[in-house]
C-alpha atoms as a printed R data frame, in Angstrom:
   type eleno elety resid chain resno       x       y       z
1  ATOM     1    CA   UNK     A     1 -32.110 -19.772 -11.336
2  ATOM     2    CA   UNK     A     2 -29.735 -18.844  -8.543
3  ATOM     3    CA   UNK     A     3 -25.729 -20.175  -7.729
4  ATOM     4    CA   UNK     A     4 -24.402 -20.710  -4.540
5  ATOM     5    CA   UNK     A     5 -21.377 -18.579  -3.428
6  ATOM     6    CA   UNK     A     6 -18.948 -19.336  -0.882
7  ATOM     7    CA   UNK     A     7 -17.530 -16.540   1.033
8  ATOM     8    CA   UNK     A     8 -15.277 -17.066   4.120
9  ATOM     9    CA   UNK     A     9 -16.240 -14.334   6.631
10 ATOM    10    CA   UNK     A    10 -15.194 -13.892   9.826
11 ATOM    11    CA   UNK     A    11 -17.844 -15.039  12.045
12 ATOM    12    CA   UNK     A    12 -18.299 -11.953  14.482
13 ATOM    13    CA   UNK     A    13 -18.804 -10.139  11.429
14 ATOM    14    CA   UNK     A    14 -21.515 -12.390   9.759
15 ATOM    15    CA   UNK     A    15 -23.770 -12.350  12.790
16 ATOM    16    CA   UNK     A    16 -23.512  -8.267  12.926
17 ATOM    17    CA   UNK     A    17 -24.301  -8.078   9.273
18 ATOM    18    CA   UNK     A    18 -27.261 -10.783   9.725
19 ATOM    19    CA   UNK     A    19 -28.579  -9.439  12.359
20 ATOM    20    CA   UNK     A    20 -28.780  -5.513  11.048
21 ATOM    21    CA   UNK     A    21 -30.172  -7.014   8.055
22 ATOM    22    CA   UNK     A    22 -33.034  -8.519   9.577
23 ATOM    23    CA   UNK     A    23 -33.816  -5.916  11.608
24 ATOM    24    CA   UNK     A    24 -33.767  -4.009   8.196
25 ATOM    25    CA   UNK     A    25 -36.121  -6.851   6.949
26 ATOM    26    CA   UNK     A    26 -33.905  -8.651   4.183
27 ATOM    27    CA   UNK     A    27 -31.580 -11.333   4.537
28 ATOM    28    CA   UNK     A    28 -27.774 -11.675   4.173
29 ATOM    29    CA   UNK     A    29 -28.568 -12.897   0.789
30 ATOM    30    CA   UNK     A    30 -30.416 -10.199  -0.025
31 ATOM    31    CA   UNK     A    31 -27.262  -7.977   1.421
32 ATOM    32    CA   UNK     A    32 -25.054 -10.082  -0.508
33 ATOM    33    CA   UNK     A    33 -27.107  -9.797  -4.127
34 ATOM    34    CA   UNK     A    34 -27.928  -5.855  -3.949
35 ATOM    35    CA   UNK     A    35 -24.105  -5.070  -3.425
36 ATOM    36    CA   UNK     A    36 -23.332  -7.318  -6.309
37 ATOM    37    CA   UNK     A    37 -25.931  -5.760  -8.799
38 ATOM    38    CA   UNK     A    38 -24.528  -2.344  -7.551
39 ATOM    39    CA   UNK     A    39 -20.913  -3.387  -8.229
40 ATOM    40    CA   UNK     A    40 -21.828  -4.586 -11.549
41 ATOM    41    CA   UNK     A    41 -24.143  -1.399 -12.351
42 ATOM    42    CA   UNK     A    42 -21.489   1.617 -10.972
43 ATOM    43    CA   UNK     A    43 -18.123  -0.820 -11.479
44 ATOM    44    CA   UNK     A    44 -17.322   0.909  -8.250
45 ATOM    45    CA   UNK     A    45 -16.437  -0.494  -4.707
46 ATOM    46    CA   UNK     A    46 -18.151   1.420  -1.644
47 ATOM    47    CA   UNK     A    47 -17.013   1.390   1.104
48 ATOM    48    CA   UNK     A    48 -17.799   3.742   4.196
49 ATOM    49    CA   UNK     A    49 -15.527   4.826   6.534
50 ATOM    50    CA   UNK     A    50 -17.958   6.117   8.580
51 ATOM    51    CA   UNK     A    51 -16.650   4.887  11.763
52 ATOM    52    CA   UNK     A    52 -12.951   4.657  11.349
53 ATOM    53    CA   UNK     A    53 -10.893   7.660  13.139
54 ATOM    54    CA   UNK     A    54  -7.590   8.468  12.257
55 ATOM    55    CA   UNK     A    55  -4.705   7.128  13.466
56 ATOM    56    CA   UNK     A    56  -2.519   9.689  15.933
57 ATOM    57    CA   UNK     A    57   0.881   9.323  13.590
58 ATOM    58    CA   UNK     A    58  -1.926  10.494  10.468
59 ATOM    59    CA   UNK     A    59  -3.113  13.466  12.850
60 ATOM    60    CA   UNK     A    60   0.352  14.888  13.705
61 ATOM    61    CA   UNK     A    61   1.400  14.400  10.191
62 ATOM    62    CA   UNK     A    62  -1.834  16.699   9.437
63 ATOM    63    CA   UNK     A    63  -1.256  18.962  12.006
64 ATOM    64    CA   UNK     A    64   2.755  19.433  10.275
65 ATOM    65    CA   UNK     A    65   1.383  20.134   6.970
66 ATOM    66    CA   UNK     A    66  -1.121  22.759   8.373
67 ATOM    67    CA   UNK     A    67   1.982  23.977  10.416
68 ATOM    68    CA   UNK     A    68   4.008  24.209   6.961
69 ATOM    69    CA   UNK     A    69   1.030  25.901   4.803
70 ATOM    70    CA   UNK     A    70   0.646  28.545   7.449
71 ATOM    71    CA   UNK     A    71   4.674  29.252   7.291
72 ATOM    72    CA   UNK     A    72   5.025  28.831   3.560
73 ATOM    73    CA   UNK     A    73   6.771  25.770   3.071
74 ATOM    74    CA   UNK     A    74   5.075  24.365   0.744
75 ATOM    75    CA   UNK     A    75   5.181  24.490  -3.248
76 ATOM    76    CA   UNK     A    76   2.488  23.947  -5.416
77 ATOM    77    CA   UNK     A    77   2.780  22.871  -9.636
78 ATOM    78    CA   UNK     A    78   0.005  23.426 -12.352
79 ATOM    79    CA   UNK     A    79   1.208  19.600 -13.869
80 ATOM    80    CA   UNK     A    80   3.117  16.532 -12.986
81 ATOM    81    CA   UNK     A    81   5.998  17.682 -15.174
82 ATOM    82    CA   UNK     A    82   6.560  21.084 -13.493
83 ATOM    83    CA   UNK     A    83   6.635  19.082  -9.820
84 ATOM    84    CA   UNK     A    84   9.574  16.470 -11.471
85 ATOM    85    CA   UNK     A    85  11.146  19.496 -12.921
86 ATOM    86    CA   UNK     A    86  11.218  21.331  -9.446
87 ATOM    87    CA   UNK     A    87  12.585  17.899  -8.111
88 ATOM    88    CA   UNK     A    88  15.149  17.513 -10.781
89 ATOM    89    CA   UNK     A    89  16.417  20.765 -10.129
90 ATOM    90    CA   UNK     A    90  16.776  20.197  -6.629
91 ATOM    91    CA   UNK     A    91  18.236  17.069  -6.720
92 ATOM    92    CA   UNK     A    92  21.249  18.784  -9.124
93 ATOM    93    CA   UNK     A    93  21.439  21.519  -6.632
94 ATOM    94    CA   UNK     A    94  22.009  19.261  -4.037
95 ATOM    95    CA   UNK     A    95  24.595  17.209  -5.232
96 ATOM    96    CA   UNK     A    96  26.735  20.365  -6.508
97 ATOM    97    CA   UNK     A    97  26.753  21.454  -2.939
């Protein structure tokens, strides 16, 4: 026994997923049902980025924190609670300036 499920999908999208699947030999159903089992098996959403680049702002932003490893402005903490002391303790500093 099988449901139906409606998905809205942008339309460019389902004929570039249709047609890769057939040329893989399945169907969009077939697409559809073996990323369901997978997401039900691994409780875990996939998704490549294969493709995608990275934004300029996210490159320069890189490129600073490189800039500030090399110079030694950075600090690192062995927990969570020694980074919100460090914090704490700047904060105070700050406002007894």
């Amino acid at each position: 026994m099988t449901t139906i499920l409606n998905v809205k999908v942008d339309p460019k999208i389902k004929m570039k997923a249709k047609k890769i699947a057939a040329e893989m030999g399945v169907s969009l159903s077939a697409v559809v049902n073996a990323y369901l089992r997978d997401l039900i098996r691994t409780e875990t959403l996939f998704v490549s980025m294969r493709h995608a680049r990275p934004s300029e702002w996210l490159m320069e932003a890189i490129r600073e924190s490189e800039e500030d490893m090399k110079n030694g402005r950075v600090e690192s903490f062995k927990s969570g609670k020694e980074a919100v002391d460090f914090l704490r303790k700047r904060r105070l500093a700050s406002k007894s300036r």
